[in-house]
C-alpha positions, -999 to 999 in steps of 0.1 A, spaced: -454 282 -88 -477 312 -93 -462 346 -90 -480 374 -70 -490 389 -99 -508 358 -107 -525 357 -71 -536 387 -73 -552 381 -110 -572 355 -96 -582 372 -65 -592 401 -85 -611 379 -108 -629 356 -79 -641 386 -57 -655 403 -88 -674 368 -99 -687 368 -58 -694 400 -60 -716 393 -92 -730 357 -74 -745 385 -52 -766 407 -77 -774 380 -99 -784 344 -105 -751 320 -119 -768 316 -150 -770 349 -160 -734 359 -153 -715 362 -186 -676 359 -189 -679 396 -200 -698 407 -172 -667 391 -149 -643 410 -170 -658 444 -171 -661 436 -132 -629 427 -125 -614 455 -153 -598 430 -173 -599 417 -206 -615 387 -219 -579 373 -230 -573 381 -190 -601 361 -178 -592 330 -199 -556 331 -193 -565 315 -156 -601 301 -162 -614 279 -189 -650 291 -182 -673 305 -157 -680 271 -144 -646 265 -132 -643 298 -115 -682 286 -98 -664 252 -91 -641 272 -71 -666 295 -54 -688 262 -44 -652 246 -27 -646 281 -9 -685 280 8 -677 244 15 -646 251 31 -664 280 50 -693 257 59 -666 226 69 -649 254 97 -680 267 110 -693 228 119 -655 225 135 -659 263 153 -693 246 165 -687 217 187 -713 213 211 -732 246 196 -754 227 175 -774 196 173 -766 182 140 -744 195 110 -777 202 93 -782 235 115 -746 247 111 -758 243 67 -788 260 74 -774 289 92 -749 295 65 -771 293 36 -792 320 56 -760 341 66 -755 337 26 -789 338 12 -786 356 -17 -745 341 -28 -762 304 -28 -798 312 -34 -779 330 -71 -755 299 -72 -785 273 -71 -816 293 -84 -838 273 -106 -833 273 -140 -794 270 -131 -775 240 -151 -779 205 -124 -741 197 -127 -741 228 -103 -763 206 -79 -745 176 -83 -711 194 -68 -731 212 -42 -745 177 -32 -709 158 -35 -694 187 -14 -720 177 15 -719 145 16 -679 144 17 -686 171 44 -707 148 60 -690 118 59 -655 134 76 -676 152 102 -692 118 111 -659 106 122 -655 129 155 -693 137 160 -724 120 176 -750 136 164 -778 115 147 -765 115 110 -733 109 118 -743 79 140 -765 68 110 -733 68 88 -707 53 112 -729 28 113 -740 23 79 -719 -10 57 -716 20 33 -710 50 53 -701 71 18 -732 65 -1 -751 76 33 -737 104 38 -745 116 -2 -776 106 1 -780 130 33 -764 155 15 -788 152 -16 -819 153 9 -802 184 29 -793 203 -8 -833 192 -24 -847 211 11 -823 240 8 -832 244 -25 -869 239 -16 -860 268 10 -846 288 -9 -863 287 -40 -898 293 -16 -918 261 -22 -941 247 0 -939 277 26 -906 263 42 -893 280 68 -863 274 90 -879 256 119 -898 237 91 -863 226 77 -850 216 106 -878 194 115 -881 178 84 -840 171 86 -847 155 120 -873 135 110 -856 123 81 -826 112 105 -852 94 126 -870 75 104 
């Protein structure tokens, strides 16, 4: 059971890491640069993190569980889930264009990409919008919704990362036509 003192270690060391995510690309954060954040010693830092990618694993799970509330906030405002990603990652340009900037390590990717499709996969259960038809009515309804989630993560990246002049009608239209092909 963690104490308070513990709690607020961790929130003291996340928010510092965030507010880092927002200055500067993942891969360019250093423990030490978390720590003279956060104004705590290195000994601090690894008393509740084994590494900078486990804090990051935490940071992607919090903007999935951010994105996950939005799509259930959104019933009936949007089209498909793809929108309610897309209007996030703008809201939040700069946190995931620093978490997924190129040059970044793709293990990074990969979680982003597991964390939508799981995201898609749930969501398909109470919605009708075209990708979650295509994956209630897929024999394997998991591996869809990855694979939607890769595609959605490879444009956002794409987006973000400014190739091939995408902007966000462009994304959306390309998501749709992916859906209905």
């Amino acid at each position: 059971m963690s104490t308070n003192t513990e709690k607020r270690m961790k929130k003291n060391i996340l928010d510092s890491f965030m507010e880092l995510l927002y200055k500067k690309s993942f891969s360019t954060i250093t423990v030490n640069d978390i720590c003279q954040q956060a104004l705590i010693h290195r000994s601090s830092f690894y008393r509740y993190y084994e590494d900078k990618y486990q804090l990051l694993e935490q940071v992607i799970n919090i903007m999935g569980e951010e994105v996950q509330q939005k799509v259930l906030e959104s019933q009936g405002q949007y089209e498909n889930i793809s929108e309610v990603v897309i209007d996030y990652v703008e809201q939040h340009n700069t946190l995931v264009a620093n978490v997924i900037r190129k040059g970044d390590v793709t293990n990074i990717i990969d979680k982003l990409s597991k964390l939508c499709g799981e995201m898609i996969y749930e969501n398909a259960k109470n919605r009708n919008d075209p990708i979650s038809l295509k994956v209630k009515n897929s024999n394997h309804p998991k591996v869809i919704s990855e694979l939607y989630g890769n595609m959605i993560l490879v444009l956002i990246k794409k987006w973000i990362n400014r190739e091939g002049h995408i902007n966000r009608q462009n994304l959306v239209d390309i998501l749709d036509e992916i859906v209905q092909k």
